[in-house]
N, C-alpha and C positions, 0 to 999 in steps of 0.2 A: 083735287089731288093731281099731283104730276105723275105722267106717264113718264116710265124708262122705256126705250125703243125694241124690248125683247121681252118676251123670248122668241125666237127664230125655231120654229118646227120645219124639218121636210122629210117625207116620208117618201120612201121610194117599194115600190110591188109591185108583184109581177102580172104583166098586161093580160096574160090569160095563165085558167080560167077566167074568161068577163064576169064580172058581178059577186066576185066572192067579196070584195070591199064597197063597204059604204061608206064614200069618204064624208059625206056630209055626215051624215051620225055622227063616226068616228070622233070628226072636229067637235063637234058639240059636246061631248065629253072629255075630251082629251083637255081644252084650251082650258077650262076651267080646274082642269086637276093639275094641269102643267104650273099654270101661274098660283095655285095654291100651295102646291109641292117646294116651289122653287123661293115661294118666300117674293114673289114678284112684282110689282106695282105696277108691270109693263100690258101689253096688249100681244097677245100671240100672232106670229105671222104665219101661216104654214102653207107650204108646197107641197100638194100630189105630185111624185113624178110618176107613173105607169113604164115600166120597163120588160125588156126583153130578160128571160132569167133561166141559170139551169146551177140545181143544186147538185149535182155530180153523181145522180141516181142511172146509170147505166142501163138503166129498162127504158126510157124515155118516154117516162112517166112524169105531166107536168108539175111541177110542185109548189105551190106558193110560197114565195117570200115577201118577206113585209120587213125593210127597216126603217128604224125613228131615231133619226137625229134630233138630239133636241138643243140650241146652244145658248148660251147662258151670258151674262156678263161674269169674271170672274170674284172668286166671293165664298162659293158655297163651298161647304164641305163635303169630302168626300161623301160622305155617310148619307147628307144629304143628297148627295146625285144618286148615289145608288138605291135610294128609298124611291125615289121619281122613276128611276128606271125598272125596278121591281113592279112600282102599281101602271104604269104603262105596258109593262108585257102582262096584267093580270085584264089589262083595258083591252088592249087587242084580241086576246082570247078569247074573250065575248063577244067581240065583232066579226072572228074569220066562224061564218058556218058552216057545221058536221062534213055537209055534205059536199061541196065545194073547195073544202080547206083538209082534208084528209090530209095528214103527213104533210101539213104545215109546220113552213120553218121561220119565228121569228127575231125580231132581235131590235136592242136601244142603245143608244150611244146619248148619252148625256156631258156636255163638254164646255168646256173654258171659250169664250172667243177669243181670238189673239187681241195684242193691244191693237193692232192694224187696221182693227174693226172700224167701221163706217155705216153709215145709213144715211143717201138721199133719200130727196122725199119732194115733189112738185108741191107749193102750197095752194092751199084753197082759195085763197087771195091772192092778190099779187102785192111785191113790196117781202122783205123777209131775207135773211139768213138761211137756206136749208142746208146749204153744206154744214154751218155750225149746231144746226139743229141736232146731230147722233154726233158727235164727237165726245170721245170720253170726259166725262167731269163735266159736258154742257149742260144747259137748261133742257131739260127736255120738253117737247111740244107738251102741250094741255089736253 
């Protein structure tokens, strides 16, 4: 079966508290309900970023945020982004714990890629096309 070059995950949270996420768990659930969700043949790629965050809480009290981008080729319907988006804020909820994630604030973004889209890729061989490898309507690698 041929792979399509998506879905593209990145998830951005805030760098402290440390250890409220588990990003490896996280992935290990998320990639397989993302590409089931989404209707996908592709292979998930996802970015941790850890970031600096302040949700506008005036007692300066830390707060965790967690968001998920998730992008897609375009295709799905609404209904179906917003189903993906649904069970990914019910996936995260089970990962930020009690006690660490108090007055956690989350959030998903499920999205079109532009036509613009692109994906290099160094191949494992040498000899190859990778530029034409993610081009829209190309073959996709194996």
């Amino acid at each position: 079966m041929e792979r399509s070059p998506v879905p593209h995950v990145a998830i951005d949270y805030s760098s402290r508290p440390a250890g409220v996420l588990d990003a490896d768990a996280l992935a290990r659930e998320l990639h397989p309900l993302v590409v089931e969700e989404s209707g996908s043949t592709g292979v998930c790629k996802t970015l941790f970023r850890p970031v600096e965050t302040y949700v506008g809480d005036p007692t300066g009290q830390e707060t965790v945020f967690v968001h998920v981008e998730v992008g897609l080729m375009p295709g799905r319907s609404e209904a179906r982004k917003a189903r993906l988006s649904e069970r990914i804020l019910a996936l995260l909820a089970g990962h930020l714990p009690g006690d660490g994630a108090v007055g956690a604030v989350f959030s998903v973004e499920v999205r079109d890629l532009s036509a613009s889209y692109r994906l290099g890729a160094v191949p494992a061989r040498s000899g190859g096309d990778t530029a034409a490898l993610c081009r829209p309507g190309a073959p996709a690698p194996a």
